[in-house]
N, CA, C and O atoms as a MOPAC input file, in Angstrom:
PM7 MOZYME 1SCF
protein

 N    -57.71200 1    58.76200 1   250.16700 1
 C    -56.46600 1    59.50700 1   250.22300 1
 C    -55.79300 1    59.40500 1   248.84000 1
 O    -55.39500 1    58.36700 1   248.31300 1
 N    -55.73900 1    60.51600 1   248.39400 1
 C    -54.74800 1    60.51000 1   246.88600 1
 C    -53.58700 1    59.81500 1   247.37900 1
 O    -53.43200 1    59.35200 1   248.50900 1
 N    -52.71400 1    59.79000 1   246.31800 1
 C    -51.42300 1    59.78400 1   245.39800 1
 C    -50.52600 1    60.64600 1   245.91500 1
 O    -49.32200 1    60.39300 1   245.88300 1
 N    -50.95600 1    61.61900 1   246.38000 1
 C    -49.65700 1    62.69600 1   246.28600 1
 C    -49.91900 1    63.08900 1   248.19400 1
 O    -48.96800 1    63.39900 1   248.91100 1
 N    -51.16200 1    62.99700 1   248.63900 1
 C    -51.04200 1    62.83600 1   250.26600 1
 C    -50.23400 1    61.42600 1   250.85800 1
 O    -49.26800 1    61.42400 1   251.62200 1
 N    -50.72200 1    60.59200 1   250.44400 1
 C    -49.84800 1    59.14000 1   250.92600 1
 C    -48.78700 1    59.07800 1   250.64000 1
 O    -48.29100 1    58.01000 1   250.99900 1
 N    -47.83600 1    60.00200 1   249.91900 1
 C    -46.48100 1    60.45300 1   249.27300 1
 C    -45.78700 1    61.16100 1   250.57800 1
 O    -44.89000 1    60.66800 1   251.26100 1
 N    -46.31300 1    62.22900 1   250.73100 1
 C    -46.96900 1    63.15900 1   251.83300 1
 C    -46.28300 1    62.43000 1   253.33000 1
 O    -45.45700 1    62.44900 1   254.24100 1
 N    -47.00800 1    62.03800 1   252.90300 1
 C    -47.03800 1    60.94400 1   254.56700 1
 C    -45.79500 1    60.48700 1   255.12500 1
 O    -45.28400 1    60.58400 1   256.24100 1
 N    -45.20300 1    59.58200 1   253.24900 1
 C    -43.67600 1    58.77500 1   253.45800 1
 C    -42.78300 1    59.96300 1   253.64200 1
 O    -42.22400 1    59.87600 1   254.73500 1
 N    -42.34700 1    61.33100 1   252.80700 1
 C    -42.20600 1    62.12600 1   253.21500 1
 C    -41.80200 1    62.33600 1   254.47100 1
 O    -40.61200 1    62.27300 1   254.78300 1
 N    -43.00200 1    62.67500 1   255.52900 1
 C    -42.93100 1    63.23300 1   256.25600 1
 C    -42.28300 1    62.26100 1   257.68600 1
 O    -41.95900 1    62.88600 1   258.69500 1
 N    -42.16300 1    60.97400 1   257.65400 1
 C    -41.72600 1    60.08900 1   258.59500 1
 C    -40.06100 1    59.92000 1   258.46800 1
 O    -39.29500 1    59.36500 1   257.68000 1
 N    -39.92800 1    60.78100 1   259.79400 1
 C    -38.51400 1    60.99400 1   259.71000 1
 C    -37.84400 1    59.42200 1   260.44700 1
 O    -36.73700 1    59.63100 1   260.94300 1
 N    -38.26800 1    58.10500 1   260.57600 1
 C    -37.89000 1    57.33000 1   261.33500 1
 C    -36.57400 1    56.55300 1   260.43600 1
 O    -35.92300 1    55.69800 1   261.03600 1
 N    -36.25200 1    56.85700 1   259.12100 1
 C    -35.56900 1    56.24700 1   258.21300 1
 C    -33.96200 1    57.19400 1   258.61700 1
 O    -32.92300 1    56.53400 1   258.63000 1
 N    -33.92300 1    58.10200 1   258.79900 1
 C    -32.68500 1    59.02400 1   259.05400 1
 C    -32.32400 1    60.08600 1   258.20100 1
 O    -32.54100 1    61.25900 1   258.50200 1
 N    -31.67800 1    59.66300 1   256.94400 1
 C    -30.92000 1    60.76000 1   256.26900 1
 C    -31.58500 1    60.57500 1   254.91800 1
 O    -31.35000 1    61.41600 1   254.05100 1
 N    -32.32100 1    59.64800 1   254.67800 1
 C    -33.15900 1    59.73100 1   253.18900 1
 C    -34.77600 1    59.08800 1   253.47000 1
 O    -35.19100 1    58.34200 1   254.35700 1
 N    -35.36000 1    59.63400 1   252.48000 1
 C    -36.86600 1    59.04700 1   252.50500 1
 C    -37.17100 1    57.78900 1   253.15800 1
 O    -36.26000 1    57.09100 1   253.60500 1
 N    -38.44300 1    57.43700 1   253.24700 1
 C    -38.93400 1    56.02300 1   253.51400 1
 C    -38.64100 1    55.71700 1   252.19400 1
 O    -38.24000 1    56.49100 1   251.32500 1
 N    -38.94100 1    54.16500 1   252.08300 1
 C    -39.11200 1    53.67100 1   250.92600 1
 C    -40.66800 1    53.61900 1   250.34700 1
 O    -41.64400 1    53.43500 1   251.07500 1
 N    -40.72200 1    53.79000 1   249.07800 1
 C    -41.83300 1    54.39000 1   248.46300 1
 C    -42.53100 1    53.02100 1   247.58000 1
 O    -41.74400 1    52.85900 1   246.64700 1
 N    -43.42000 1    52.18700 1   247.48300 1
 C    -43.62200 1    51.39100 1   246.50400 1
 C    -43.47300 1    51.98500 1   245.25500 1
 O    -43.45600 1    53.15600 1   244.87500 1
 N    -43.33400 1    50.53100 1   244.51400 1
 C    -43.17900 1    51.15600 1   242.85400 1
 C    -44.67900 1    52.10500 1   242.65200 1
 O    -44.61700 1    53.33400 1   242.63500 1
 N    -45.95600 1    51.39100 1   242.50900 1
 C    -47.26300 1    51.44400 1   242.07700 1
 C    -47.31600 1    52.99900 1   242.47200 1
 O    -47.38700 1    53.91600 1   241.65300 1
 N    -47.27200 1    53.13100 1   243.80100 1
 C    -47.05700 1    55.04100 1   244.70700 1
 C    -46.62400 1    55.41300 1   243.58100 1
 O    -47.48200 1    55.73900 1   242.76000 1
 N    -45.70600 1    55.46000 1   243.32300 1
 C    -44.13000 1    56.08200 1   242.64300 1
 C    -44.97900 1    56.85100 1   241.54500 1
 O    -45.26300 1    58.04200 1   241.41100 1
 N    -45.34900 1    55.42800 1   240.62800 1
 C    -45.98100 1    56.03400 1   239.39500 1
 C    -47.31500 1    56.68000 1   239.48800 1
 O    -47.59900 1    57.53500 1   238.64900 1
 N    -48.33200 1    56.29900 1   240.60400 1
 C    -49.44200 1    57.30500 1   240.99900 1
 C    -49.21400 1    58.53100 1   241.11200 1
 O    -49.78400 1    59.42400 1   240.48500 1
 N    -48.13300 1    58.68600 1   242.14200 1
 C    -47.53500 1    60.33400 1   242.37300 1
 C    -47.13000 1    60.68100 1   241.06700 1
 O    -48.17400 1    61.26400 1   240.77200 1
 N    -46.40400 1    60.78700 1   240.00400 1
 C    -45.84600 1    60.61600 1   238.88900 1
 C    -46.72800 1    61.44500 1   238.05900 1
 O    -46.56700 1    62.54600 1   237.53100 1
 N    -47.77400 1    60.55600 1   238.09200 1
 C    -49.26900 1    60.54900 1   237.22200 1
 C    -50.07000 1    62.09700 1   237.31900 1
 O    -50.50700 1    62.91800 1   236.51300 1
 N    -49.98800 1    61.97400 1   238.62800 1
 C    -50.67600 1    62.87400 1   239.47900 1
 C    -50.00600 1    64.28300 1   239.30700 1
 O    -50.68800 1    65.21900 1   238.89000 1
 N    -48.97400 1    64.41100 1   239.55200 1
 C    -48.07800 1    65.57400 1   239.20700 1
 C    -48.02100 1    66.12500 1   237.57800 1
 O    -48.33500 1    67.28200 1   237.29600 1
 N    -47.50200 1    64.96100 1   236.38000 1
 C    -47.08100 1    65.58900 1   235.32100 1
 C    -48.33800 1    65.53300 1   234.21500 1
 O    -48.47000 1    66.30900 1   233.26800 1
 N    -49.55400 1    64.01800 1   234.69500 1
 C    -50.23600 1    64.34100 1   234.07200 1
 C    -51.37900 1    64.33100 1   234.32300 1
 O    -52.08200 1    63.81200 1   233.45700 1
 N    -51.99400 1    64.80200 1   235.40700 1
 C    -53.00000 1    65.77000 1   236.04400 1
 C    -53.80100 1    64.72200 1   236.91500 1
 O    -53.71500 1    63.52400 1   236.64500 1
 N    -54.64100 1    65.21400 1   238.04300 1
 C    -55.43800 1    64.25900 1   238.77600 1
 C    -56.90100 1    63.31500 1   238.07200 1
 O    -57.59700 1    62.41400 1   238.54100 1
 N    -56.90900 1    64.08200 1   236.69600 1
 C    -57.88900 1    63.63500 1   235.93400 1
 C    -57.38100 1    62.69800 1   234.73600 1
 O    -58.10900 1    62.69700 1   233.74300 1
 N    -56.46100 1    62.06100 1   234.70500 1
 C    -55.67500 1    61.55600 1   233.95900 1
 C    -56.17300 1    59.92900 1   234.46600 1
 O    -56.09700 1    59.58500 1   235.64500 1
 N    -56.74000 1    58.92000 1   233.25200 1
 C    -56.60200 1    57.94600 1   233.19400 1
 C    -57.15900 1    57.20500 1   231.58400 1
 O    -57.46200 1    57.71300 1   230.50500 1
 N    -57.10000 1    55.71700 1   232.10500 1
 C    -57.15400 1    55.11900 1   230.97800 1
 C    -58.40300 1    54.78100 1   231.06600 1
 O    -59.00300 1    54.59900 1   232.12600 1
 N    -59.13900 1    54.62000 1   229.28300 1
 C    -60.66000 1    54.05100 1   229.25700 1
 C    -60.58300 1    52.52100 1   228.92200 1
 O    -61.48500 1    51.70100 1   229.09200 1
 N    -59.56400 1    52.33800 1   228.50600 1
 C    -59.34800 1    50.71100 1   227.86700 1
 C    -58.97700 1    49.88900 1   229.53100 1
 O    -58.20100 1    50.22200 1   230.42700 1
 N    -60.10100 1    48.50000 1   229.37500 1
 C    -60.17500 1    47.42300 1   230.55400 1
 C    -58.68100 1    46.85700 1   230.54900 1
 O    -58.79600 1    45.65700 1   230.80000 1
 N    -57.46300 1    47.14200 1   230.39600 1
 C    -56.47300 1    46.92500 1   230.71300 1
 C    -55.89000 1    46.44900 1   231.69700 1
 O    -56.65900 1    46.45600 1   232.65800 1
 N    -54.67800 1    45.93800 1   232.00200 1
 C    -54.21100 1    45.26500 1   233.65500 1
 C    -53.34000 1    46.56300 1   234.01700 1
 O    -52.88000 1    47.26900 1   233.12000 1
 N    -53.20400 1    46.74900 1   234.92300 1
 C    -52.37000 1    48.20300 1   235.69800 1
 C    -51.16500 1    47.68900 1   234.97100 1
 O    -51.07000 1    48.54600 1   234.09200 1
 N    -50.33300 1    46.97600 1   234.79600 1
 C    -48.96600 1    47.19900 1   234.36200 1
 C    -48.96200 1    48.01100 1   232.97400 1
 O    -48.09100 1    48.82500 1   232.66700 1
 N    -49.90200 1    47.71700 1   232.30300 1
 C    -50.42800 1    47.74600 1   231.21400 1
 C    -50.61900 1    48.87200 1   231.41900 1
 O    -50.13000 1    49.47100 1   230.46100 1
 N    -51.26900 1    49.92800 1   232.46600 1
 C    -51.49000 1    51.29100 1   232.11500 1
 C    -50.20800 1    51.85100 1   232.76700 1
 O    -49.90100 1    52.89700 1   232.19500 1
 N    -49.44300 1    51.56900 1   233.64800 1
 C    -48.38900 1    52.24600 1   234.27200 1
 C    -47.39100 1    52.43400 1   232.50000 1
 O    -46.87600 1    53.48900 1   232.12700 1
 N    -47.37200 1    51.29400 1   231.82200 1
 C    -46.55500 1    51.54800 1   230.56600 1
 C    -47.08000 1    52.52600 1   229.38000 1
 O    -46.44600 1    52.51500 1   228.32500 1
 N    -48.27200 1    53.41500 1   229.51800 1
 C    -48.75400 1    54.10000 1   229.14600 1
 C    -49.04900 1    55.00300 1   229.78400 1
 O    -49.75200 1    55.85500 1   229.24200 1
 N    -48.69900 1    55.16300 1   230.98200 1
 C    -48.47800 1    57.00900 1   231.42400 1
 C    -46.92500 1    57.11900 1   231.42000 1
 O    -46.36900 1    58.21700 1   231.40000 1
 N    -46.23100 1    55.91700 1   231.43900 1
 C    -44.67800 1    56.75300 1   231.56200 1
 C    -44.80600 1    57.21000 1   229.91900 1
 O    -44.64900 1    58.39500 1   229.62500 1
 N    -45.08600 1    56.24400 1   228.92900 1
 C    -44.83900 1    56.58000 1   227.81700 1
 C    -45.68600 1    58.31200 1   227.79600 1
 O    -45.38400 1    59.44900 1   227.43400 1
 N    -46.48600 1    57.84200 1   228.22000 1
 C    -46.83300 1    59.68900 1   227.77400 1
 C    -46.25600 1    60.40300 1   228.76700 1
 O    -46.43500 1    61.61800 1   228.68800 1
 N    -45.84100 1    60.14700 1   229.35900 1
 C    -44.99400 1    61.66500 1   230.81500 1
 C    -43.76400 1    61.93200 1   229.33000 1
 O    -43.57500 1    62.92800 1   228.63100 1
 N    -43.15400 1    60.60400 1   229.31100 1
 C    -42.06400 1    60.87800 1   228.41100 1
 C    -42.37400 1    61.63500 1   227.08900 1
 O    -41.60100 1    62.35600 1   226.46000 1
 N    -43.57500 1    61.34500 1   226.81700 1
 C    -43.73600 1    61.83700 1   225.44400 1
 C    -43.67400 1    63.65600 1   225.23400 1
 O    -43.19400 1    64.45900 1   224.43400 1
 N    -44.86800 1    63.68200 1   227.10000 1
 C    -44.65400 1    65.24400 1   227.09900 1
 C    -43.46100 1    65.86400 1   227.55900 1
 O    -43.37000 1    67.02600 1   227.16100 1
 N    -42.12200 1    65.31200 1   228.56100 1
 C    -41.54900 1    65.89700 1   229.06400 1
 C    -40.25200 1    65.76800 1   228.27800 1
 O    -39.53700 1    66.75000 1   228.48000 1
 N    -39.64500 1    64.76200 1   227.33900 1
 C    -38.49000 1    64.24700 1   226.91100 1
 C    -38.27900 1    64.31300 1   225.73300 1
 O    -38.87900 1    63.49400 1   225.03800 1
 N    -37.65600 1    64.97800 1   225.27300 1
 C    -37.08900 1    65.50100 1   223.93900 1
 C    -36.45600 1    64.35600 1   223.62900 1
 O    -37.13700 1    63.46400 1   223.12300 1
 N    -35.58000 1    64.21800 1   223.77200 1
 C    -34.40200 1    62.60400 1   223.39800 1
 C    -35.39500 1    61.29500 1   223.34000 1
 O    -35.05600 1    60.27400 1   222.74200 1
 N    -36.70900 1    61.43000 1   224.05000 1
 C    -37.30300 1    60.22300 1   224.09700 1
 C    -37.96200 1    60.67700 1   222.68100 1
 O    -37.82300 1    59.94600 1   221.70000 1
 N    -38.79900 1    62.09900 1   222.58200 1
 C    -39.42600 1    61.91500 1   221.12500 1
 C    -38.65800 1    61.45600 1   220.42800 1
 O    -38.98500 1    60.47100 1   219.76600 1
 N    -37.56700 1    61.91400 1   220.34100 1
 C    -36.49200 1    61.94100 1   218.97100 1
 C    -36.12800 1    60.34700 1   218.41200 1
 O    -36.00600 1    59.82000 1   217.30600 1
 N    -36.02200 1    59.86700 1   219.96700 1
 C    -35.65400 1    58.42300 1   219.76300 1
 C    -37.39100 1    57.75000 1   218.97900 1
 O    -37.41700 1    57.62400 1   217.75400 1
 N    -38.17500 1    57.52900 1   219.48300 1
 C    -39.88000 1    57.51200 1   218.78400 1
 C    -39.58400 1    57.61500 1   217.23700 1
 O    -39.46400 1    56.68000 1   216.44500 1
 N    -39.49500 1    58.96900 1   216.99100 1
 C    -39.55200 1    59.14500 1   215.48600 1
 C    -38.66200 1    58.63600 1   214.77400 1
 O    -38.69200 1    58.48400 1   213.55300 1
 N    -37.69400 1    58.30200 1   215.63400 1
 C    -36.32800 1    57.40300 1   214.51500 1
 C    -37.18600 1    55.89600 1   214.55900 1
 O    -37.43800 1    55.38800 1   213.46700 1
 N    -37.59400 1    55.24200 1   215.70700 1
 C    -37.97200 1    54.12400 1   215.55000 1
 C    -39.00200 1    54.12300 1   214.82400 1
 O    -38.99700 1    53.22000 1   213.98800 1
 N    -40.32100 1    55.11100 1   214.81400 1
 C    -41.67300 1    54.62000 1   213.48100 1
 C    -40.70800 1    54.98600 1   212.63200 1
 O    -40.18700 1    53.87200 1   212.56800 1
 N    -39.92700 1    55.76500 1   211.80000 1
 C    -39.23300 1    55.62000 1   210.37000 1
 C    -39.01800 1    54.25000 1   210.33300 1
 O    -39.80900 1    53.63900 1   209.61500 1
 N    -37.77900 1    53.29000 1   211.16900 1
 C    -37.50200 1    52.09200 1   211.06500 1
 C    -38.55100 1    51.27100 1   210.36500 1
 O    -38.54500 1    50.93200 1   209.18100 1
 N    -39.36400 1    51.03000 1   211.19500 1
 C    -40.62100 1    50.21400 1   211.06900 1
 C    -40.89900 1    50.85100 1   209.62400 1
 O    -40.68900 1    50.10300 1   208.66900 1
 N    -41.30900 1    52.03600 1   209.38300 1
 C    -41.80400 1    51.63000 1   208.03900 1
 C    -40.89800 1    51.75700 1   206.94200 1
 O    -41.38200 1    52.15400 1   205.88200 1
 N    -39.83500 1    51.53000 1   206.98400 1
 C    -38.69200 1    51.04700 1   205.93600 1
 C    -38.74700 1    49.37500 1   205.81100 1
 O    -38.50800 1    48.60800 1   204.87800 1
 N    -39.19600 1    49.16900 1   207.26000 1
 C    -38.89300 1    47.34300 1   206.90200 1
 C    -40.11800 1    46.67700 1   206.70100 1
 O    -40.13100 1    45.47100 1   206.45300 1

């Protein structure tokens, strides 16, 4: 079962009332993944999952967030001034 059916699922269980189930973090960013940066989207480096969850937000952000590039390119200038 993907990412975005087991989403699906919490979704669809109306036993909570007036807002969603609660969603784990790990879901959160699978669905995330799955949506902005495609079902074929992963990492080749033997990494620990926290380790890749901090490298798809960085790239969701990279593709979706203007203020986040902007902020990026001010920080590599920093770095190579000092």
């Amino acid at each position: 079962m993907t990412a975005k059916e087991k989403f699906q699922q919490i979704l669809n269980n109306e036993s909570y009332g007036l807002y969603p189930a609660p969603t784990e973090a790990q879901l959160a960013v699978d669905v995330l993944v799955e949506y902005l940066l495609g079902e074929d989207w992963y990492v080749v480096d033997p990494i620990h999952n926290s380790q890749v969850n901090t490298v798809a937000v960085h790239e969701i952000l990279m593709k979706y967030s203007r203020k986040y590039r902007k902020e990026r390119k001010r920080r590599d200038r920093q770095r190579k001034t000092d």
